[in-house]
C-alpha positions as CSV (number, residue, x, y, z in Angstrom):
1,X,19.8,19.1,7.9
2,X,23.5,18.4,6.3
3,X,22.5,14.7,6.0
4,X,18.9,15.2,4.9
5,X,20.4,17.6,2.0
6,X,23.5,15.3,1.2
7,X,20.7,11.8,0.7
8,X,17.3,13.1,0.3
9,X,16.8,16.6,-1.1
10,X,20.1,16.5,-3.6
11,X,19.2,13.2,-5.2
12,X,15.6,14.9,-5.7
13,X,16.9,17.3,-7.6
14,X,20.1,15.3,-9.6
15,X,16.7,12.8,-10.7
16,X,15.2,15.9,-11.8
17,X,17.8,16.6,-14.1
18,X,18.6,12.8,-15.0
19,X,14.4,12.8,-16.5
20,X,15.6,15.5,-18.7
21,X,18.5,12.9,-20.8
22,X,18.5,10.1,-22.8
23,X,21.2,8.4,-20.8
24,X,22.6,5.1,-21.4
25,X,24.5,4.3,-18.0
26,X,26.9,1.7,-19.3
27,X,28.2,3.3,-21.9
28,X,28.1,7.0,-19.9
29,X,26.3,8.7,-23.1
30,X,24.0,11.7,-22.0
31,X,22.4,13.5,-24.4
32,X,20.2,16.9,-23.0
33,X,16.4,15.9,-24.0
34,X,14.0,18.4,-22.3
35,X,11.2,17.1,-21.4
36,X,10.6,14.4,-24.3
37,X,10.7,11.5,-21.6
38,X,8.1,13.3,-20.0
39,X,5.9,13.4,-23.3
40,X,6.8,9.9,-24.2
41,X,5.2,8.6,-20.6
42,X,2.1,10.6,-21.1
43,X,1.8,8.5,-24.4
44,X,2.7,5.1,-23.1
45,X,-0.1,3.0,-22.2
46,X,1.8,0.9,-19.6
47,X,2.6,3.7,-17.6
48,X,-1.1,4.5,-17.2
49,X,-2.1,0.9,-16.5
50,X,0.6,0.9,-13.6
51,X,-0.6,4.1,-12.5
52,X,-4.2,2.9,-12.7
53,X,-2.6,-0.6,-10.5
54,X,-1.6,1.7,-7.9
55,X,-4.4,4.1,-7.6
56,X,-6.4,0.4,-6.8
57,X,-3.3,-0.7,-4.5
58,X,-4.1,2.8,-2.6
59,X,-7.7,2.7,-2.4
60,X,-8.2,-1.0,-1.4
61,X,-5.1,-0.7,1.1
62,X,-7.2,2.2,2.9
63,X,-10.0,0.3,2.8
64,X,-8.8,-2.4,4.8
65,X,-5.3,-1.2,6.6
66,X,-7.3,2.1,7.3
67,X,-10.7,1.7,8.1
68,X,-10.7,-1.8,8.6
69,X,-7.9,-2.1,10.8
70,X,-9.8,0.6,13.1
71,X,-12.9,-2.0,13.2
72,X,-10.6,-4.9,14.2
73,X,-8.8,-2.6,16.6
74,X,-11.9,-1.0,18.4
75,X,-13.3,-5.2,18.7
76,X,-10.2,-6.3,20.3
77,X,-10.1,-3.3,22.6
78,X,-13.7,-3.9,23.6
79,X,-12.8,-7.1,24.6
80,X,-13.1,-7.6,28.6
81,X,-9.9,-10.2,29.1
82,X,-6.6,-8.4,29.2
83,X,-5.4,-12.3,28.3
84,X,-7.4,-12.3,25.3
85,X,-6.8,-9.0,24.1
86,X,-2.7,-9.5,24.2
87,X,-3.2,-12.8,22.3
88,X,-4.9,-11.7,19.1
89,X,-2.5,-8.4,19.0
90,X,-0.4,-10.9,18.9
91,X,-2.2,-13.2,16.5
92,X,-2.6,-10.3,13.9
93,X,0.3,-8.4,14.5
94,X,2.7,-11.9,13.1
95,X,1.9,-11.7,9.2
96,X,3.3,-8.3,9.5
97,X,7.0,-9.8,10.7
98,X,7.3,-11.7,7.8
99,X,9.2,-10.1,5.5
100,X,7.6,-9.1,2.2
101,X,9.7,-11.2,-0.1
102,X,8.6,-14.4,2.0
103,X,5.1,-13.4,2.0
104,X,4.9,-12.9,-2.0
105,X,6.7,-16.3,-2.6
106,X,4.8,-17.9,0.5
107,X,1.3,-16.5,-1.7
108,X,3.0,-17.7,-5.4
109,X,2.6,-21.0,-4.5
110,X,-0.9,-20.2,-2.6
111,X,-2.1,-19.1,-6.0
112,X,-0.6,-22.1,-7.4
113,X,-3.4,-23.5,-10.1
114,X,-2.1,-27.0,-10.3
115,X,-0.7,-27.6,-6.2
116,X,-1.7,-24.2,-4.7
117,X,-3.6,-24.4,-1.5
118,X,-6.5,-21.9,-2.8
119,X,-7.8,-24.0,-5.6
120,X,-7.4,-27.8,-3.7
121,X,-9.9,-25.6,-0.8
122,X,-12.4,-24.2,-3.4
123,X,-12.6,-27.6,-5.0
124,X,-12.4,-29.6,-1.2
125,X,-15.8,-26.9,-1.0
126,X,-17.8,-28.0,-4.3
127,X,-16.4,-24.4,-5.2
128,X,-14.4,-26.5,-8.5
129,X,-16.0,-23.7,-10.8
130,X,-14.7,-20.7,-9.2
131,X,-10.5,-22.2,-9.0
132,X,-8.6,-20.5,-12.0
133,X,-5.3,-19.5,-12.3
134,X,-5.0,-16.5,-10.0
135,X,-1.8,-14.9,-11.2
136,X,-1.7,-16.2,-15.0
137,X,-4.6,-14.2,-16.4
138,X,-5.2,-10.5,-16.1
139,X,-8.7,-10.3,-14.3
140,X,-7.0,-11.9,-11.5
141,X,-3.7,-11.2,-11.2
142,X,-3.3,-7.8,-9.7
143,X,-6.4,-8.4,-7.1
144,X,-4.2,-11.5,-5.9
145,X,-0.9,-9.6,-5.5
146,X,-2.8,-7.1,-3.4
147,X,-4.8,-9.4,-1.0
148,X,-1.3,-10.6,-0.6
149,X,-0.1,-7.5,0.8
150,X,-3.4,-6.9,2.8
151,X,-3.0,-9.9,4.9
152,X,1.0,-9.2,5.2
153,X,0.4,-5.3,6.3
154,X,-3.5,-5.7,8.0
155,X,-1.8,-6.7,11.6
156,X,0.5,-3.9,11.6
157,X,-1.6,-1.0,11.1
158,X,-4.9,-2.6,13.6
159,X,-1.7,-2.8,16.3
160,X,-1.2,0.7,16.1
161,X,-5.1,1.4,15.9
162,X,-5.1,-0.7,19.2
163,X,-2.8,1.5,20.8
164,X,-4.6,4.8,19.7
165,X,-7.6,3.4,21.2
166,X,-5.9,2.7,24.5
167,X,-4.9,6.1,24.9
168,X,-9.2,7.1,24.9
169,X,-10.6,7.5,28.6
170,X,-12.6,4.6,29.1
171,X,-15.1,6.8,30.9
172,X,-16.5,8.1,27.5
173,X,-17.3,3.9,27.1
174,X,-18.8,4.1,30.3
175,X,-21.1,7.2,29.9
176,X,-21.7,5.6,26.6
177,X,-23.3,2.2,27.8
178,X,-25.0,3.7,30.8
179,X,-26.9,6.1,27.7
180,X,-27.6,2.8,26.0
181,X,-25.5,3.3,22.9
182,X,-24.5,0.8,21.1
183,X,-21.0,-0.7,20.2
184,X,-21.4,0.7,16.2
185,X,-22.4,3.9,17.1
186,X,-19.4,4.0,20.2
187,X,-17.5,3.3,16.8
188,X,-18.2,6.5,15.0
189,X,-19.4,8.8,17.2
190,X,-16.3,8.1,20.1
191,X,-13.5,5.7,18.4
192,X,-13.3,7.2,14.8
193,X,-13.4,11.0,16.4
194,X,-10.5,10.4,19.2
195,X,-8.6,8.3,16.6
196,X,-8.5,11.1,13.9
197,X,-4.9,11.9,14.5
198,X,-3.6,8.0,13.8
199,X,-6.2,7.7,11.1
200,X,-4.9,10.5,9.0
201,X,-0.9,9.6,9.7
202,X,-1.9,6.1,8.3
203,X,-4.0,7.3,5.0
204,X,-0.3,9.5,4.1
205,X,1.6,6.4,5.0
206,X,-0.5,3.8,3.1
207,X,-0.7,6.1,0.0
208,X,2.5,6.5,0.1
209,X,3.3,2.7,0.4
210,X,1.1,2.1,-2.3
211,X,2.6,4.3,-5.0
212,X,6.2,2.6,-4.3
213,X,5.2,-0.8,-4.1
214,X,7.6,-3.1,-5.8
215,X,9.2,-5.9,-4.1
216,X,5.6,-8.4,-3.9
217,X,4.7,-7.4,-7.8
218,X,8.4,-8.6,-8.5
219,X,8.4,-11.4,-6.6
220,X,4.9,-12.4,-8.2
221,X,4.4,-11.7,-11.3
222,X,7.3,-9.7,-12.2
223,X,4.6,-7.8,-14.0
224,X,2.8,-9.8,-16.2
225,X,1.1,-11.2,-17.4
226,X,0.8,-8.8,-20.2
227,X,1.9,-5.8,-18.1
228,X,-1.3,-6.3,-16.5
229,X,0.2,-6.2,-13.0
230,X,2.9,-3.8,-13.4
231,X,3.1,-0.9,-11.2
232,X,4.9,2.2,-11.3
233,X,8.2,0.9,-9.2
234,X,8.4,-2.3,-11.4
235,X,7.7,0.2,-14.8
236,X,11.0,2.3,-13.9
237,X,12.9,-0.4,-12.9
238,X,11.8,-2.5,-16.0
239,X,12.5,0.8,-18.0
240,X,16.2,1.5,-16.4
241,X,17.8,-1.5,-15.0
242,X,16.1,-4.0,-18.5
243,X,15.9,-1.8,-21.2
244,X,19.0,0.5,-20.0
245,X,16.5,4.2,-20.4
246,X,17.4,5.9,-17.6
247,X,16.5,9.1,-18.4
248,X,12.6,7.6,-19.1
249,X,13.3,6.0,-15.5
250,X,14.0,8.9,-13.7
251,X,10.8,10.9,-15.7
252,X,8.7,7.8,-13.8
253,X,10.7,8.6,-10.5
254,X,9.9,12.1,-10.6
255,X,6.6,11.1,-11.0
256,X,5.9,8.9,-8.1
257,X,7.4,11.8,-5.7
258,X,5.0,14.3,-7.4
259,X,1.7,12.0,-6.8
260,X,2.7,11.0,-3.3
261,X,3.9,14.6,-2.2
262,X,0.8,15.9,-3.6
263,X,-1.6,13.7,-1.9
264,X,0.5,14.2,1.2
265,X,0.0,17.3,1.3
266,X,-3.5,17.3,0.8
267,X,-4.3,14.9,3.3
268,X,-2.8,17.1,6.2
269,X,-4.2,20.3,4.6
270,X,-7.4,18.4,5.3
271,X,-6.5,17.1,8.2
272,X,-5.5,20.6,9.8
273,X,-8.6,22.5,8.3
274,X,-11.0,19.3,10.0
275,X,-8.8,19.9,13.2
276,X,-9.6,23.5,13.2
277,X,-13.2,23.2,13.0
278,X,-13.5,20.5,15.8
């Protein structure tokens, strides 16, 4: 508790105070503010467009690393060969060892227009028409960065599926075949059910991953173009590390812990109440 209140629940409250300044850090000037940062971000339009890029970062990434990762799960489980079944754990599970800095610079020159991979295969295809330049215009750009981090975090979260699955008595299968039911409806009406637990633990920790992104939008795109890709992480740190308004950057901070704590504790308020009535 000493530790948790020395480096997590002190610096909560110093950024807390640190939104309520105008504070230029390399001078040391503070100057007491209220809450005009906050009303300046509720006017800026770039801090809605990065909170609009995260809200689709969060909802895509629980499309796929959520609900898709328990499809790809319960189809390697249901595979018969122990062999086969360690191998594409395996397979999958590799993208997510790669660090996320590699992945976003391995992607940059995917998305190359000129060299990049993507376009020479849509063009190799007869596809010529649909190759553009994936991160240089703003209908593309943010839709690129997050397949990027799809493919990077997709192994990780259908490995822990896999082992959630494990963990069901394989007699429920059983009874299941011998009633004639078939492998999509053993998916909803057995897998989804029995996996509830892992299923809510990963929506918390993919929303919250999505409202801090940072590190593959920097690597990227660094933002652009146009702001078009920016996110709240890359906002703050634009706001205090470029523009030296750290007091604005902290108001952003605060922010991001308010969303993510909010839809936190909503999702295990659901969670609980669903757990209650089953």
């Amino acid at each position: 508790m000493l530790l948790l209140g020395s480096f997590v629940y002190l610096p909560l409250l110093q950024n807390f105070a640190f939104s309520t300044l105008e504070w230029d850090i390399y001078s040391g000037r503070q100057t007491f503010i209220g809450g005009d940062n906050y009303v300046k971000l509720m006017q800026d339009p770039v801090f809605w467009s990065a909170l609009g890029n995260n809200v689709l970062y969060a909802v895509i990434s629980i499309a796929f690393q959520v609900f898709g990762a328990i499809v790809l799960a319960a189809m390697i489980e249901g595979i018969r060969s122990d062999r086969w079944r360690r191998a594409l754990r395996a397979i999958y599970f590799i993208p997510s060892a790669i660090s996320l800095t590699v992945a976003g610079l391995l992607f940059y020159f995917i998305y190359e227009p000129n060299l990049g991979m993507l376009n020479y295969v849509l063009e190799t295809l007869g596809l010529a028409a649909w190759a553009q330049p994936w991160l240089g215009q703003e209908s593309t750009a943010m839709l690129a960065v997050i397949a990027m981090s799809q493919w990077q975090g997709f192994g990780y979260s259908t490995l822990l599926f896999a082992v959630a699955i494990q963990r069901i008595p394989s007699e429920l299968y059983e009874a299941a075949a011998l009633d004639g039911i078939g492998p999509a409806r053993r998916l909803f009406h057995i897998t989804m059910p029995l996996v509830r637990e892992m299923s809510g633990l990963m929506i918390i920790v993919t929303i919250s991953g999505a409202f801090q992104v940072f590190n593959e939008v920097m690597v990227m795109t660094s933002g652009g173009p146009n702001n078009s890709t920016q996110v709240l992480g890359t906002w703050l740190y634009r706001n205090g590390f470029v523009r030296n308004d750290f007091g604005y950057a902290a108001a952003i901070a605060t922010v991001i812990f308010v969303v993510t704590l909010g839809l936190a504790l909503g999702q295990l308020y659901i969670s609980r109440k669903r757990r209650v009535e089953w």
